[in-house]
N, C-alpha and C positions, 0 to 999 in steps of 0.2 A: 450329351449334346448331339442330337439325332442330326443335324445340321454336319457338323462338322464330320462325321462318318459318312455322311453320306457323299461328302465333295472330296473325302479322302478315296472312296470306291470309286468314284467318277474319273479321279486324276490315276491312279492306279490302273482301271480297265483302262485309260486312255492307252499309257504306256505301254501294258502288257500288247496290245493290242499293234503295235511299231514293234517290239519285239520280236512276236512271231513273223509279222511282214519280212520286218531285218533277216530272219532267219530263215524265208522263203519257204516258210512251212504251208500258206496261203497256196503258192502256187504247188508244191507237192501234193496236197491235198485236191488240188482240182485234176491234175495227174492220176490223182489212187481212184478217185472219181473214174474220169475217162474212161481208165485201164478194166473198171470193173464194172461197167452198166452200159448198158445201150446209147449209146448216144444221138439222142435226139432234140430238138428243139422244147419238147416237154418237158424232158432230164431236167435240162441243162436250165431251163424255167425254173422248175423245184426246185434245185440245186440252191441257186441263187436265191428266192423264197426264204426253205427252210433255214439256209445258212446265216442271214442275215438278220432272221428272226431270233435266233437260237442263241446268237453274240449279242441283239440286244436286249434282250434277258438278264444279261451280265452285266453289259458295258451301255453309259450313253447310247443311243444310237446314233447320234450328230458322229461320234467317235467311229458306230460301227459304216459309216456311209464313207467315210473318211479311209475306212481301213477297206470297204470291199471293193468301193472305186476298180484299182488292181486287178481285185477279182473278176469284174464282169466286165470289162476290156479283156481280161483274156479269154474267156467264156464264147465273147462275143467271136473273138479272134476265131474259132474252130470254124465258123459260113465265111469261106473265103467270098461267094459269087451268092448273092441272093437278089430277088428282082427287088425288092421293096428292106432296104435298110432303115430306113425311118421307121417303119412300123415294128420290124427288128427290134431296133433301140428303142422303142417307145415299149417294150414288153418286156427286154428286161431292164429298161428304167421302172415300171411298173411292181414288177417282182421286187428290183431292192426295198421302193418302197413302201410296200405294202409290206414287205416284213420288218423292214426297221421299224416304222410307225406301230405297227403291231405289238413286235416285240418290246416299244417302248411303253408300251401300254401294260407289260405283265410284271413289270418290279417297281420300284421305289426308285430307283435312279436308273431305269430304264430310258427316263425322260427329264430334261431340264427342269419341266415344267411341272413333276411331280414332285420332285424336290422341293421347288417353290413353293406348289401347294401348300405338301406339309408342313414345310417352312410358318407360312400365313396361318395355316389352320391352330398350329401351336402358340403362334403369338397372337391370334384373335381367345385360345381358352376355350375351343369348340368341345363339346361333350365330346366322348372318343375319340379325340388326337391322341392320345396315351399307347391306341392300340396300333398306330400307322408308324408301321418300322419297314425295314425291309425284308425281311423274314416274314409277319403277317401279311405283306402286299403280295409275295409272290404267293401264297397258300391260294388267294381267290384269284389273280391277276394271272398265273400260267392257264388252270381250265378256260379263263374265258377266255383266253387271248388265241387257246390253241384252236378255240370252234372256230372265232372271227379267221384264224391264218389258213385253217381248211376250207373255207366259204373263197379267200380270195385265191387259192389254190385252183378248185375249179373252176373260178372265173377266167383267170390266167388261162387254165388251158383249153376253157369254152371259147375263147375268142383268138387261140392260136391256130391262123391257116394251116392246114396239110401241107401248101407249096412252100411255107419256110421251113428245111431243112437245112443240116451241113451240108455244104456241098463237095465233102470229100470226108468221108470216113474217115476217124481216128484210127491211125494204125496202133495195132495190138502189139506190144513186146512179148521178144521171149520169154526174159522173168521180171514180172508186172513189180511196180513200183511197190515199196513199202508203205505204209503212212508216217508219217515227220513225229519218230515216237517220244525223243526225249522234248519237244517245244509244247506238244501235247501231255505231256506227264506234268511240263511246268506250269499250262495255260489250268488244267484240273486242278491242281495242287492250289495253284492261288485264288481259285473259286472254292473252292472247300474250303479252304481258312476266312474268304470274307462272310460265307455262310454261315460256318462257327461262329463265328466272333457274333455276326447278326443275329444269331438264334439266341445265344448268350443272353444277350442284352435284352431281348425280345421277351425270354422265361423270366430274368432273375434280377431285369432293371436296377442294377449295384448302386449304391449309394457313392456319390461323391466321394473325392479322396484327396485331388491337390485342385487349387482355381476351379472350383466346378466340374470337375473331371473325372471320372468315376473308371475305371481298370481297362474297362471295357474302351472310353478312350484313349487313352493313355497307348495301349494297344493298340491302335487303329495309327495313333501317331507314328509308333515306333513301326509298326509297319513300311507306313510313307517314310519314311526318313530310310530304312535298308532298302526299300525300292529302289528310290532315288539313286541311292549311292552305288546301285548295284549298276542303275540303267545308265547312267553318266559318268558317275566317277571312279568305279572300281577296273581298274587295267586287267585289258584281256591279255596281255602278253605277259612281261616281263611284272610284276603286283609289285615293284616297288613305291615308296612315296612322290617320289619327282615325277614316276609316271601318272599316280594318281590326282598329282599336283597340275599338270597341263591339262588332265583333262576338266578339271574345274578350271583351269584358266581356258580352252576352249569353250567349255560350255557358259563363262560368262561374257566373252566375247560376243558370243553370237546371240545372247538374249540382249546386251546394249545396243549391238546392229538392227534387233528386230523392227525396228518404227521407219528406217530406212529401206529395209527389204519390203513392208507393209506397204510401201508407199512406192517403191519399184515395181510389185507384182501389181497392184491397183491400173498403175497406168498401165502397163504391157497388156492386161485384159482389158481395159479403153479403148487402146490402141487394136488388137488385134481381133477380140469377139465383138466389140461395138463400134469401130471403125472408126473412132476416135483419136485426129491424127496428134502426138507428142512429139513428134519429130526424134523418134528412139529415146526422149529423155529415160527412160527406164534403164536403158542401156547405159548410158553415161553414168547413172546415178548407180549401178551395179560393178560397174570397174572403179568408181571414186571409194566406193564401201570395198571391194576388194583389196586397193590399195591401204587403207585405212585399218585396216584388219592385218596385214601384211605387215604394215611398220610395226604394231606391237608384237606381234606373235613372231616374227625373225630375232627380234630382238631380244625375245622372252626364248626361246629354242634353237634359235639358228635354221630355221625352218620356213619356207612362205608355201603359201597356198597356188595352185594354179586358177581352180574358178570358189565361186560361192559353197557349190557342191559336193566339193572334196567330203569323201566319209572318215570321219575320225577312226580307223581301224583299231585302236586301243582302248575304244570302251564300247561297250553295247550296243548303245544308241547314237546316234551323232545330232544334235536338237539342230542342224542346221539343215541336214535332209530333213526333218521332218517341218519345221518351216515352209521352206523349198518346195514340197510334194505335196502341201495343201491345194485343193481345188478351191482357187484362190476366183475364178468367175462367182461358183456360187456363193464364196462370201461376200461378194460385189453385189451379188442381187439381195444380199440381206441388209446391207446396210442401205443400198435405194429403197427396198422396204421398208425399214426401220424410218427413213427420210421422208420419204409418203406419208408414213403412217402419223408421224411426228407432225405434219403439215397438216391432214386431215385433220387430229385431235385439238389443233390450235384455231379450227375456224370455228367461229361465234363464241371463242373462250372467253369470257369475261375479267380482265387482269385486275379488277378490282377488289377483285375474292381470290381469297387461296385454295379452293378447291379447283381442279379441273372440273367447266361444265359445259364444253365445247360440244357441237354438233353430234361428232362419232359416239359421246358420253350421254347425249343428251337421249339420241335413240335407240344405245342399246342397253339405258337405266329404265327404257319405258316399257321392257322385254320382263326387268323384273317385276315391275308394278303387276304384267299380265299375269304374270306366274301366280300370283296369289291368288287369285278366282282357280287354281287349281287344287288348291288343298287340300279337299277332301276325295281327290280322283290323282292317287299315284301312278297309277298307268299313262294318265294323261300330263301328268306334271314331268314324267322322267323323259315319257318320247318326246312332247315338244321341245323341252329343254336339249336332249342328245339330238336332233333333229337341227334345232335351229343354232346351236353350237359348233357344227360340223359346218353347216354351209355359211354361217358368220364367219370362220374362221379363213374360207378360202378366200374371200373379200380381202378382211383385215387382221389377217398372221393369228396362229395361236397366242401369242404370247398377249397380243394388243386384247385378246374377247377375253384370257383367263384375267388378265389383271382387270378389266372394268366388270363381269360377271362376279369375278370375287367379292369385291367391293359390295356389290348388291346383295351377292346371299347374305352379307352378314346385317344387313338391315333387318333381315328376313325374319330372326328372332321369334318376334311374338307371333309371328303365323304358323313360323316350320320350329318348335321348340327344338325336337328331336331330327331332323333331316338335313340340317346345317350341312353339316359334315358329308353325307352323301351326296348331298346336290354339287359341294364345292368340289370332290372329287370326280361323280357323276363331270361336271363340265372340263375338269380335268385331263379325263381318260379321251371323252369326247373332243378337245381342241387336237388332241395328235391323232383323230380321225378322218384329217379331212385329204383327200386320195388325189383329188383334184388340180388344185393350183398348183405352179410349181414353187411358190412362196409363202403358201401356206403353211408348213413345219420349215424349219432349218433343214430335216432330212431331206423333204422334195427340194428344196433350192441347191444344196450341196449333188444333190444327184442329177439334177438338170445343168448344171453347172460343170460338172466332170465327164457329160457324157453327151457326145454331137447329133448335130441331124437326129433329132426326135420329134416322130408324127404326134403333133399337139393335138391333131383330131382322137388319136387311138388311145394318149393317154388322157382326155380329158372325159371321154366315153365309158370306157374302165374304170376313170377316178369316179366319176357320176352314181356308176350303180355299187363301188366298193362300199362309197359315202353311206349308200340307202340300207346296206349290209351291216354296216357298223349300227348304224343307228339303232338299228333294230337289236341286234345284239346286245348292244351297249344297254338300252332299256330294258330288255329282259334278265342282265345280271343283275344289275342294281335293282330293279325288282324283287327278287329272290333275296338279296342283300338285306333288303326292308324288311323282310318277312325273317330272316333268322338272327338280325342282332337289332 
């Protein structure tokens, strides 16, 4: 069950990913950085760039936007005095994501949306769904992914002024920081075992063995299950039972608290990024859930909390920081997305049929119709498609063009016998291309959302010709794709 491994990799890099944070190996690593290269607004561009590409390779990138956040507030930290901070922040808001997005583009669960894909592609029965694991995705998906992240490399620093520098040199230590080597022994260690395992599967496709489950699952489970217990429940201190016993009762406290906390941070970003006044109900409703939490947990240990935030210091991870530390604005702009987008799709719907065939479906079902006068010109079939994929996408969210695009290609059938499957990937790769809007991917929302005062001119100009770079690229692997399978 390609599915189910694949959302077991996805909740795993999440984790792994708060681990190394918890274990301030992020910020040591921008340290061993510093300590060893010149420090310049270029660097510290690439830095950011390659770093964020390279994690979502592995991880999500919603995950890795989530986890570099940190990073590039402190990055940014090293220009105490520069004349123009917006444009600042709009470059390395740029860099994250042009490499997340990138990066989500070279694995199978590099992106929500590939997941999906293969998901759809397998339960539509598409000719080679068989071959789309994670192990075959990244064999084509790292080359291409790496030419697109060098193209946006020197856009990045084509468009970086000479006058933004640090404005105070990082002082050089005596003896230069180490790099953070047992977090990084752990962070490779469990990337080599998901790779195993995927290759595994990949060469020798095992035969079922309990409910549909073939070794290779079963594994992927037992995996997740000593994560878990590793990342929540297993005692850093003292490893007896009682201690491992609070920390399941902390960690299930604060997953029944979370619709209240959901609903605390919601207003407080109303309130404070949109100027929407609640009269601090956030605040009220964050001491009433503190108290609340307080009457079980005293009772249960003899122990109360001071705020929301307290770190559980006896397990790994504490799931209530990691709640807590979400860039909870950009999820705000994804569900007003999501609400738009929802409102768009409903106008000229017809409720008298079960199909959606509202407005937004109506024209871009008419994109597939055009496609087909393309059939016998793959050149022309793949740029249009990756072309007008990309800039569809910054209108109306990837996820809104891959689920009504999908639908179409499988109409597609008796025109594209054999290209089903590329095209639906083709628009795939293509929907996490688009550079531009900030609502366009979950990554640019998440990232526009965690990071302030960004010149909407600098990133909308950069995202424009990132767009026309992808495109292009994109067309030309699947190209070559055509030509060897």
């Amino acid at each position: 069950m390609d599915w189910l491994q694949n959302g077991i990799i996805i909740t795993i890099g999440f984790l792994l990913s708060q681990i190394l944070i918890a274990a301030k190996a992020h910020t040591r690593l921008i340290t061993y950085y510093l300590s060893h290269s010149r420090t310049t607004t270029g660097g510290l561009l690439t830095a950011t760039l390659l770093l964020s590409y390279s994690l979502s390779i592995f991880f999500s990138n919603t995950v890795v936007v989530l986890a570099m956040l940190p990073v590039v507030r402190k990055l940014m930290a090293v220009f105490e005095k520069v004349e123009n901070r917006k444009r600042l922040a709009a470059l390395f808001y740029c860099a994250l994501i042009f490499g997340a997005n990138t990066g989500g583009m070279a694995s199978l669960t590099g992106s929500p949306l590939n997941v999906a894909a293969a998901g759809f592609a397998a339960e539509q029965s598409l000719p080679g769904t068989e071959h789309v694991t994670f192990f075959s995705w990244l064999l084509v998906g790292v080359p291409a992914s790496l030419t697109l992240i060098l193209a946006g490399r020197w856009l990045l620093l084509a468009n970086t002024p000479a006058n933004i520098e640090p404005s105070v040199p990082t002082s050089r230590q005596s003896a230069p920081p180490l790099l953070p080597g047992r977090p990084l022994v752990f962070f490779v260690s469990n990337v080599v075992l998901t790779l195993v395992l995927s290759a595994l599967q990949f060469l020798f496709k095992p035969s079922p063995l309990l409910a549909g489950l073939n070794i290779i699952d079963l594994s992927f489970i037992l995996y997740l299950a000593v994560f878990l217990y590793f990342s929540f429940i297993f005692p850093r201190k003292a490893a007896t039972a009682r201690n491992a016993f609070k920390n399941l009762v902390f960690l299930l406290l604060f997953l029944a608290a979370f619709p209240v906390i959901f609903l605390s941070k919601t207003l407080e970003q109303l309130e404070t990024r949109l100027g929407m006044p609640s009269g601090k109900a956030w605040r009220a409703l964050d001491r009433a859930l503190l108290s609340m939490i307080n009457f079980f947990w005293k009772r249960f240990s003899g122990e109360s909390f001071s705020s929301l935030s307290i770190h559980n210091f006896n397990s790994v991870l504490s799931i209530n920081r990691i709640m807590l530390e979400i860039p909870w604005f950009g999820f705000l702009l994804m569900i007003i997305t999501v609400l738009l987008l929802l409102l768009i799709i409903s106008i000229g719907d017809n409720p008298a049929t079960t199909e959606i065939d509202g407005w937004l479906f109506t024209r871009l079902g008419i994109f597939g119709d055009k496609v087909t006068s393309y059939a016998d010109n793959l050149p022309l079939l793949f740029g249009s498609t990756a072309l007008s994929t990309i800039f569809a996408t910054e209108l109306f969210n990837n996820t809104t063009v891959l689920s009504v695009l999908a639908a179409v290609i499988v109409t597609l059938q008796p025109v594209f016998p054999n290209e089903q499957l590329l095209l639906l990937l083709l628009v795939t790769v293509a929907a996490s291309g688009a550079y531009m809007s900030p609502v366009a991917t979950p990554v640019n929302a998440l990232a526009f959302g965690g990071l302030e005062k960004i010149s909407i001119r600098t990133l909308l100009r950069l995202g424009f010709f990132m767009n026309l770079i992808a495109a292009s690229l994109i067309t030309a692997f699947f190209l070559l794709l055509s030509h060897v399978f």
